[in-house]
N, C-alpha and C positions, 0 to 999 in steps of 0.2 A: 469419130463415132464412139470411140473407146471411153473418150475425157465426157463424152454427152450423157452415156450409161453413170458415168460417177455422178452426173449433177443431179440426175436423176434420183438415183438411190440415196447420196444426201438430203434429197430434201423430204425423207421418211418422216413420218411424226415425230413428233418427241416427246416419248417415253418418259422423259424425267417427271412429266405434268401425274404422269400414275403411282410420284410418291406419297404415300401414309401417312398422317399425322400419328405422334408417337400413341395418342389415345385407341386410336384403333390396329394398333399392329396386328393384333391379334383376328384381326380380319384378313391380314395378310393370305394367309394359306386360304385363298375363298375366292370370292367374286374379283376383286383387282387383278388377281394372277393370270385369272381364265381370261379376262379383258384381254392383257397384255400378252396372251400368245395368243392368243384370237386373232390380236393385229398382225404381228409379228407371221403368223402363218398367208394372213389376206396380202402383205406386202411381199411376201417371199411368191404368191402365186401369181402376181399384179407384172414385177419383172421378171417373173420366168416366164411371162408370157410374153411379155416385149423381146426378151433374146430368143423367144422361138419364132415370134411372129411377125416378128421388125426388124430382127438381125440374121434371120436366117439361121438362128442356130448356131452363127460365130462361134467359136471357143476361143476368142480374143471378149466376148461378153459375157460368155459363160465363165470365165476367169473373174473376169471387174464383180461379177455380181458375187461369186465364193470369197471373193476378199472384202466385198463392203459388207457382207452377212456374217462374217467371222470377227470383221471388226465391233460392229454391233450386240452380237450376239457374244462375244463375250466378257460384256459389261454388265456388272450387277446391277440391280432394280428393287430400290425400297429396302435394300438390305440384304436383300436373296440375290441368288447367283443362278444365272441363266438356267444350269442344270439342275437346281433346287425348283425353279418354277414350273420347267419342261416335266419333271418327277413329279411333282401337286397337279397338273396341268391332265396326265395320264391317269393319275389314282380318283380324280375327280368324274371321268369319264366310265372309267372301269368299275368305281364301286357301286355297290345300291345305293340310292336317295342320292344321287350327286347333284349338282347344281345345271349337267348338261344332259339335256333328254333331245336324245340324237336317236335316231333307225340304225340299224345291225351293218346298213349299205354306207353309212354318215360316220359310224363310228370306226368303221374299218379305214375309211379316205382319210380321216382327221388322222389316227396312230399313222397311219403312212407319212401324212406330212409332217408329225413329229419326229420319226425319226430321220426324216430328212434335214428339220432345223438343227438334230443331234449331232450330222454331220460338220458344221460348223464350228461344235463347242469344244474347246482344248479339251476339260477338264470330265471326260467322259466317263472318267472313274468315279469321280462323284456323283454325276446322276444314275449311274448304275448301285452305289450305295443308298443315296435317296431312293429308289427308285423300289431296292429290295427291302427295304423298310417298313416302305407304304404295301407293297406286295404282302410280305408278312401277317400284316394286320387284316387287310383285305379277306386273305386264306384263311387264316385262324379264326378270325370273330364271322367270317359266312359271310363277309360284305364282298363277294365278288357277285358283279351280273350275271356275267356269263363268262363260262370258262373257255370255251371257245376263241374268243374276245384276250383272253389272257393270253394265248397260247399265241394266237394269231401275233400281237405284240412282239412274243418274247421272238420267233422267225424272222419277225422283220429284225430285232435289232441285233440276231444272230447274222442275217445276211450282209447287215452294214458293221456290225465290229467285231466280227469274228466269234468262235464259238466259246472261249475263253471266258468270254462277257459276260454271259447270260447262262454260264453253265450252273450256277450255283440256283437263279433263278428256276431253270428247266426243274432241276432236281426239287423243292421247294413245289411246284407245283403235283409234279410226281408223286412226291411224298402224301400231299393232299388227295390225290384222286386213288392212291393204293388202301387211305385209312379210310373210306370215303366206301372201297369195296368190302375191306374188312367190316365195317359195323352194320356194313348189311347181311353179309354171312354169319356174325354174331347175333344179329336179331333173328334170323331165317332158323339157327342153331337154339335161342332160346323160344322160338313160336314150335317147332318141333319135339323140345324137351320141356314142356313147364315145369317138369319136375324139380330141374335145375337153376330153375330162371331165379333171381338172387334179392328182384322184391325191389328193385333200386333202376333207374334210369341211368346206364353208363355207357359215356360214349366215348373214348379212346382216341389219341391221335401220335402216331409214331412217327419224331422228324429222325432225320438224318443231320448228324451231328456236323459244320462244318458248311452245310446249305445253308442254315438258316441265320439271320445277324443275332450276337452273341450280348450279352449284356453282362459286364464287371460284377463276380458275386462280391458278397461279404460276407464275416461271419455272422451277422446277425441283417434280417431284411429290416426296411424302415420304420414298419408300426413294433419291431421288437426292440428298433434300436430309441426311438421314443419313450417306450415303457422303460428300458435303462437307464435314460437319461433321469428321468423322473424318480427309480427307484437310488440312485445317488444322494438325494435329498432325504432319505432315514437317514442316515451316518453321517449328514450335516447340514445345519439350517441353512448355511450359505457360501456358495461356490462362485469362484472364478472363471471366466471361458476359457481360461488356459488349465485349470482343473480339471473341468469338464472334458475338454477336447482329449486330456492327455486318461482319464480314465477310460472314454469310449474307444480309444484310437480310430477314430477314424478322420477324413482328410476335414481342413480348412471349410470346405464346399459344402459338406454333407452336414458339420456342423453347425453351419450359419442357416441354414436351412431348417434344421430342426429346431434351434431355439428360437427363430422367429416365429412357428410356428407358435409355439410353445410360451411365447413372450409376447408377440408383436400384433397376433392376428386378433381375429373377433374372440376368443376365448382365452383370456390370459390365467394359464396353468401356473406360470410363473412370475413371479415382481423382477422387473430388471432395471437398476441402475448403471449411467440415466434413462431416466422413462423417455428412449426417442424410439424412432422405427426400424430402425436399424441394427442390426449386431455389429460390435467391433470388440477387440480381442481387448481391450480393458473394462469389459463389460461385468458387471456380478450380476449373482439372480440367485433370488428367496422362492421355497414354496410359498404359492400363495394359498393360505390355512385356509383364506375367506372367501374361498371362489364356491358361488355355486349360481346355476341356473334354473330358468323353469321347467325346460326338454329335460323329457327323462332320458333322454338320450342325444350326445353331440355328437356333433364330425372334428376332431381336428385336422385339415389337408395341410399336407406338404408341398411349399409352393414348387411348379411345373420342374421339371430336370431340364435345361436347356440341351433339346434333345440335339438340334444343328450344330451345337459346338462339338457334339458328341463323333457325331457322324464327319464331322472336317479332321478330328484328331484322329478318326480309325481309319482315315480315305491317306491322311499324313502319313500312318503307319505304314501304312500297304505297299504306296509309293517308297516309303525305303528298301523296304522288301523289294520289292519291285525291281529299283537301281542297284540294289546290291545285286542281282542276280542276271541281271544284263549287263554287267561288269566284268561279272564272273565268267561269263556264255561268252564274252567277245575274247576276254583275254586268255580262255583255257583254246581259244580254236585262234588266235593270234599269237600269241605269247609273248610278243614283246610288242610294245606299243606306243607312242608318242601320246602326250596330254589333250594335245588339242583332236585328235584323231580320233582315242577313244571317247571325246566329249561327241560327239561326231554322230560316231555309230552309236551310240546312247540314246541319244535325241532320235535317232533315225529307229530305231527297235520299240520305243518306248510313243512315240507321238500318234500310234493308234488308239492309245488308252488314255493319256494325255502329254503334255507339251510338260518334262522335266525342266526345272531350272537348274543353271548352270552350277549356281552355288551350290546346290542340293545335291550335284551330281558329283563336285571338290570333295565335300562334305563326304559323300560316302566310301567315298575312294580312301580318302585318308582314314576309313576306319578300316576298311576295309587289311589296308597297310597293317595298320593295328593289330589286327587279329591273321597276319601272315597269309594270309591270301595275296597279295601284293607284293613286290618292295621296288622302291626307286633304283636307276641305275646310278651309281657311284660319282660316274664321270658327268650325267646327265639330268638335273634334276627333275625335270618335263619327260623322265622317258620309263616306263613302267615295265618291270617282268612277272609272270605270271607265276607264281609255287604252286608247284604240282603237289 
């Protein structure tokens, strides 16, 4: 019966048929995604009713079926990562004007079985960064439905991954519903004093520093660092991209960014040889003296910040953090320890949030070493002692 459950669950749909042409990616975050866990939810409730209704509820099926839904589930789809779609999937639901118009009774059963799919996915920390992202925006710009609904979410996936998970979340919502009390006490304070009232519509919003996702400053933001670029061309009619990059300091990324804008798009500010679409770092570029338009007014946009790479490099960070301090926790309460052992408990402390790799776990150890938190035994090179 065991081997009849796998043939079963093998012959699931297949998903690959829901990849994107590259023309529409940008449809990604939309209607494909919601398809694709739409399925994914209908298949997960199709055989959990066969192991309840056809197998008695075995937990010889109930195993088959967590292993073929983990193998599945965590395979990326069209580019996105299981917990990238289960995060889109949520915020689609959650926001105003989403794509799903479900009842209060609908919306509540659907998060339930999402965070049930969540159970499956290694990489949990990731959809918890996706996840506060889209939260974020939700909060701040007023596109949540209903807070209730938010709340309700953030319980279930406190009940399923601990309170760790979702504390930054809780707080984040808190934050919102205490500015939320304040601007009503500041209206109720200025309807009582008009004398004071200051003529101006303002409305206030205080986060907490550390709930909320954090975004890299610089010294100067983008529409100032543009006007820079630009005013470089008084002090000379024409500049190099290694000129350029090396006055604004700022990285590779930011710079290719700005002069395509600035060179490449619909409003060429700038002449750049050679005239193709692209910037590369032996590029030159002249003001262009002869630019003018009909609109008395343009937009120059900066093309998108690839916000996913963003959020995989801050989810990479965390997880070191992370392994550094479960390294530290085992070996300050073991203090001597063999290689393979503490890879062990590693993986065992850590595979709530997600499934560390082995490498990743070497890797930190031996910085770890580095910075004297560690050191190998002499006689043993596989065997670790802890510095107090």
């Amino acid at each position: 019966m065991h081997n009849l459950l796998v043939v079963l669950i093998k012959r699931k749909p297949d998903f690959s048929s829901y990849t994107i042409p590259e023309a529409e990616k940008r449809d990604i975050i939309g209607l494909q995604e919601q398809v694709f866990v739409r399925k994914v939810i209908e298949l997960h409730d199709k055989y959990m009713a066969y192991v309840n209704d056809c197998f008695q509820n075995h937990t010889l099926f109930h195993k088959a079926l967590k292993e073929a839904f983990e193998i599945f589930c965590n395979k990326g789809v069209a580019g996105s990562s299981s917990a990238e779609l289960l995060a889109t999937f949520c915020d689609n639901i959650l926001k105003k004007g989403g794509s799903e118009k479900l009842s209060d009774e609908a919306i509540e059963d659907t998060l339930e079985k999402v965070v049930k799919l969540l159970a499956y996915i290694s990489d949990k920390d990731l959809f918890a960064e996706f996840y506060r992202k889209k939260l974020a925006r939700r909060l701040l710009f007023d596109k949540s439905a209903n807070d209730d609904h938010e709340r309700s979410i953030l319980t279930k996936l406190k009940q399923q991954c601990g309170g760790q998970f979702t504390s930054k979340m809780e707080g984040m919502v808190t934050d919102l519903t205490l500015a939320k009390e304040n601007q009503t006490s500041f209206e109720e304070y200025l309807t009582n004093n008009p004398n004071v009232d200051p003529g101006i519509d303002l409305t206030v919003t205080v986060l907490t520093t550390g709930f909320w996702p954090s975004y890299k400053s610089f010294d100067l933001n983008l529409p100032a660092e543009m006007a820079s670029a630009l005013l470089l061309f008084n002090s000379s009619n024409r500049l190099s991209y290694s000129e350029i990059r090396a006055q604004l300091n700022l990285t590779d990324d930011d710079v290719i960014r700005l002069l395509h804008s600035l060179s490449c798009a619909k409003y060429k500010i700038l002449n750049k040889e050679p005239s193709t679409k692209t910037i590369s770092p032996t590029d030159y570029f002249e003001f262009n003296s002869k630019f003018t338009d009909k609109m008395r007014r343009i937009k120059i946009p900066l093309p998108p910040v690839d916000e996913k790479k963003k959020v995989i490099e801050d989810v990479d960070k965390d997880r070191r953090y992370a392994i550094d301090a479960s390294i530290v926790r085992i070996m300050k309460s073991r203090k001597v320890l063999n290689y393979q052992q503490l890879v062990v408990e590693c993986v065992e402390q850590l595979g709530r949030m997600f499934k560390p790799d082995v490498k990743a776990i070497k890797k930190r150890i031996e910085d770890l070493i580095s910075r004297d938190y560690l050191e190998r035994d002499k006689d043993n090179a596989n065997l670790f002692k802890y510095l107090a």
